[in-house]
C-alpha positions in Angstrom: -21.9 -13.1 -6.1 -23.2 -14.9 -9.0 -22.3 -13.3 -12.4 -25.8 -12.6 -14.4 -25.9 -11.8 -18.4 -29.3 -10.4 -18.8 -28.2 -6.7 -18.8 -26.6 -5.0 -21.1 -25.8 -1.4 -22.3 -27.3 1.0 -25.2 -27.2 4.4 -26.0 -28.8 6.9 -23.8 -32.1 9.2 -25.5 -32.4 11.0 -21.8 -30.7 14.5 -21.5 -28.3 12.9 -19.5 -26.6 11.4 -21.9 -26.6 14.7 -24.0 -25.2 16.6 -21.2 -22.6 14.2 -20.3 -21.8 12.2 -22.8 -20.6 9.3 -20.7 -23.8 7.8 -19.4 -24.9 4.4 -21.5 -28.8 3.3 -21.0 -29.1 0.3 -18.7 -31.2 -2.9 -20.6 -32.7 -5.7 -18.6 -33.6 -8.3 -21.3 -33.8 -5.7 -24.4 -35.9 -3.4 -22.3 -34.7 -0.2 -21.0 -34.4 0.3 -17.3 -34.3 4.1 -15.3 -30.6 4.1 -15.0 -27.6 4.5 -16.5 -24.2 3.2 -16.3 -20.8 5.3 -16.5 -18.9 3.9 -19.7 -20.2 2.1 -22.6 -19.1 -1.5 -22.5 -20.6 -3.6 -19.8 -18.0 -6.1 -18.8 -19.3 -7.8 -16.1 -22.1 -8.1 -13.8 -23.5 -9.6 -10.5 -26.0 -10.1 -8.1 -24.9 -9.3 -4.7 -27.1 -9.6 -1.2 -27.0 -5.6 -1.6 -28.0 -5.3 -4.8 -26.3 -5.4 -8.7 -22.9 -5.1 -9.1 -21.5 -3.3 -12.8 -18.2 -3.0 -14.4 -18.0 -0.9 -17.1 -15.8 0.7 -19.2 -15.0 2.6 -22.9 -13.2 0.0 -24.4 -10.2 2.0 -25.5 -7.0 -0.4 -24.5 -4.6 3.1 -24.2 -6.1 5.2 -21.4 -9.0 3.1 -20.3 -10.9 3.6 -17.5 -13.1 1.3 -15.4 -16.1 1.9 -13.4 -17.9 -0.3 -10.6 -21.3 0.5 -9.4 -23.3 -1.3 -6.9 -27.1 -0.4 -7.3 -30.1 -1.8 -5.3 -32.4 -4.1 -6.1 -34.7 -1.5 -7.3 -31.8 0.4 -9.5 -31.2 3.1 -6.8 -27.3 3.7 -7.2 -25.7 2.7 -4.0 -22.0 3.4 -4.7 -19.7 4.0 -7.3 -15.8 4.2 -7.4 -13.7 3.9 -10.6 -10.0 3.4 -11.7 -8.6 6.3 -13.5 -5.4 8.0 -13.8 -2.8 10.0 -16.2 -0.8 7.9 -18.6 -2.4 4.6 -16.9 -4.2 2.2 -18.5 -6.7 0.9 -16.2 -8.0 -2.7 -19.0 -9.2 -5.2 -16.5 -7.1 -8.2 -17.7 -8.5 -10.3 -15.0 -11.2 -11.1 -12.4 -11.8 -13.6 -9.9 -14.9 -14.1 -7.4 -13.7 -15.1 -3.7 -17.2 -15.3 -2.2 -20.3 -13.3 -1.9 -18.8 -9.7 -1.3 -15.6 -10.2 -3.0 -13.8 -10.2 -5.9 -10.4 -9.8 -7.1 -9.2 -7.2 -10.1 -6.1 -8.0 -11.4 -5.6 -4.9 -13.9 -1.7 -5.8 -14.7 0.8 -7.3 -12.5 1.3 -3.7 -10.9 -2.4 -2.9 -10.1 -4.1 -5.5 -8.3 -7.3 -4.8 -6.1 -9.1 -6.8 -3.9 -13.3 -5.6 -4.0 -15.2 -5.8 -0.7 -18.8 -5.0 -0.2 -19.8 -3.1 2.9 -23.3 -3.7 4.2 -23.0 0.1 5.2 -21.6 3.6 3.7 -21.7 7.2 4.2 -21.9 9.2 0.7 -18.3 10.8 0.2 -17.0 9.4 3.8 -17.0 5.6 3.5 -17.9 4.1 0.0 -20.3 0.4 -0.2 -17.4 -0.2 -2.6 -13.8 -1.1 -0.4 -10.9 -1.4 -2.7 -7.9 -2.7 -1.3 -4.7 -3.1 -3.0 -3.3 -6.5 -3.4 0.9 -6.9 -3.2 3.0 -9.9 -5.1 2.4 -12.6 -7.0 -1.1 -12.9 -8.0 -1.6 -16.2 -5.9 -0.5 -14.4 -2.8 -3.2 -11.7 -2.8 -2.4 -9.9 0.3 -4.2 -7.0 0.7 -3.3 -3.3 1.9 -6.3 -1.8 3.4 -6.7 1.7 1.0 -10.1 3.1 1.4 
């Protein structure tokens, strides 16, 4: 994966963003692009083999929620999971890229996830996106396989 900076996020005109509220407009160099991102901070982003890679989120440290999204090439979303949950905060504290399909989320020392890209998914069966949970000390990273 190599990390890229020339996207970035802005407010959505489209009637998605009306309906939903939580779609930002995808930039690519200050111009807009078809496609929109969950969340309205962009905190990372890559280029993969498969396509772009996003992490987003709302950028509210209490209850926050991130989102990944792998898109093609051609901005067709590919997959999308996202780490949410009651009471949880969710703040990526800390990423590291392994290798070309993998990175490691380290969202407090309770809730680390190892990323995998699949070549290959089946919409709501088997996600692009592979998170696996990562046990002990952050230099161990020993993953359990969770789908």
């Amino acid at each position: 994966m190599t990390e890229l900076s020339e996207f970035s996020l802005g407010p959505s005109s489209s009637a998605v963003q009306k309906w939903f509220g939580n779609n930002s407009q995808l930039f690519r160099d200050g111009k807009p692009i078809p496609f929109h991102l969950e969340g309205s901070v962009l905190r990372h982003q890559f280029h993969t083999t498969q396509g772009y890679l996003f992490i987003t989120d709302y950028d509210c440290p209490f209850e926050e929620i991130t989102h990944i999204t792998l898109c093609s090439h051609d901005f067709h979303l590919l997959s999308r999971r996202s780490f949410v949950g009651l009471f949880n905060s969710y703040s990526l504290d800390r990423m590291e890229c392994l290798d070309q399909e993998r990175l490691l989320l380290d969202f407090g020392p309770k809730h680390r996830w190892l990323l995998s890209l699949r070549p290959q998914g089946f919409p709501y069966l088997r996600s692009r996106i592979q998170l696996s949970r990562v046990r002990g000390k952050a230099s161990d990273f020993v993953p359990d396989v969770v789908a």
